[in-house]
C-alpha angles and dihedrals in degrees: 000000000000111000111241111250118229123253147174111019097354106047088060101047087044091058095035093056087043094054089042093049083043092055089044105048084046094244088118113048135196110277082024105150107230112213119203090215102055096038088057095046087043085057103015101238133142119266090248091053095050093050088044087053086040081058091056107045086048092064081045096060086238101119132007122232118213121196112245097000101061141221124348131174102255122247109229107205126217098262094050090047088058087043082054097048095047091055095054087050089069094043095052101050090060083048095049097042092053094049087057088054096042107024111122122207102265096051088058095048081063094047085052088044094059099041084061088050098045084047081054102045088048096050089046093051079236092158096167103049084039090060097039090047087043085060093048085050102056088044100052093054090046086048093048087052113063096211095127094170095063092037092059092056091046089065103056092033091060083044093063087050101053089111106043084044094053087054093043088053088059104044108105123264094009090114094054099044090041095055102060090048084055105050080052089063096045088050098052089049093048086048089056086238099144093167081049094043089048093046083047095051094052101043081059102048087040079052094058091039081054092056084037088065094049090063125112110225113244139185117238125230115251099241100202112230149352110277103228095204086058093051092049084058092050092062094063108076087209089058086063 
């Protein structure tokens, strides 16, 4: 029997969170053509759901839509990548200042709990776990904080970076020059500073515009088209 594919609602935000797991987990790349067909058979949705998600993702800066040629993962330059990260300077800060103010003890015992987590990752040359404790960490302060506004442009904001933080992340000697920038930020929220997390928040994102600045700009290799077995993958959150 033929699976039913999903429509409507669904369909799209079922497109639109495969596309966005797929950027993030690098198995779609920038200048990455982006099919219909196989996007609807990846996430088994109908035609009409994937071009609504494409849509989406467009206005999101996500993926760029070319007339006549279709849909491609965009490619975010340096310089906009520095304009990006300036932006979620101001943003974290505010973030970072309002978890200071609201944080309850148990939420910076958390915090504590991940900067432990993040020294441990870096002395044991852990990358992976340290990136993937890097992002907890960012979202927990902007949770704490209750600022959903921000946190909402936080998040498509990040989504637009996957790529120049990946290669950030990489880049020898980061870890160890990021966590001590971060532990000052879960100190000054646990400290309730707000002035102090804010002023934390945004020494850390000036240090990555700073490495920003240091990147050659590159141009990024078309990649074809999406995999679908790697989008299938993408749809099980234990695959991740």
């Amino acid at each position: 029997m033929t699976q039913q594919r999903a429509t409507g609602q669904a369909g799209r935000g079922t497109v639109s969170a495969g596309i966005r797991r797929a950027l993030a987990s690098g198995d779609m790349v920038p200048g990455q053509r982006l099919i219909e067909q196989e996007l609807s058979d990846t996430f088994h949705a109908t035609r009409s759901s994937v071009r609504e998600a494409l849509q989406d993702l467009a206005a999101e800066g996500l993926v760029e839509l070319i007339p006549r040629r279709g849909a491609r993962v965009r490619v975010v330059t340096v310089e906009e990548a520095i304009q990006i990260t300036e932006c979620r300077a101001a943003l974290e800060g505010l973030c970072a200042r309002r978890a200071a103010e609201l944080a309850t003890e148990e939420e910076r015992e958390r915090l504590r709990e991940i900067g432990v987590r993040m020294r441990e990752a870096v002395d044991g040359g852990a990358l992976d776990t340290y990136s993937l404790l890097n992002r907890r960490l960012h979202e927990t302060i902007a949770d704490i904080s209750g600022q959903k506004v921000a946190e909402g442009l936080l998040d498509r904001l990040n989504a637009q970076m996957v790529r120049h933080q990946f290669r950030l992340s990489l880049r020898p000697g980061r870890p160890g020059r990021s966590l001590p920038q971060h532990l000052d930020i879960i100190e000054a929220i646990r400290a309730g500073d707000g002035p102090a997390a804010e002023a934390a928040a945004r020494a850390h994102l000036e240090s990555v515009t700073t490495e920003l600045r240091a990147t050659p700009e590159r141009t990024e290799p078309a990649a074809g088209t999406a995999r679908p077995a790697a989008g299938q993958a993408l749809m099980d959150p234990a695959a991740r």
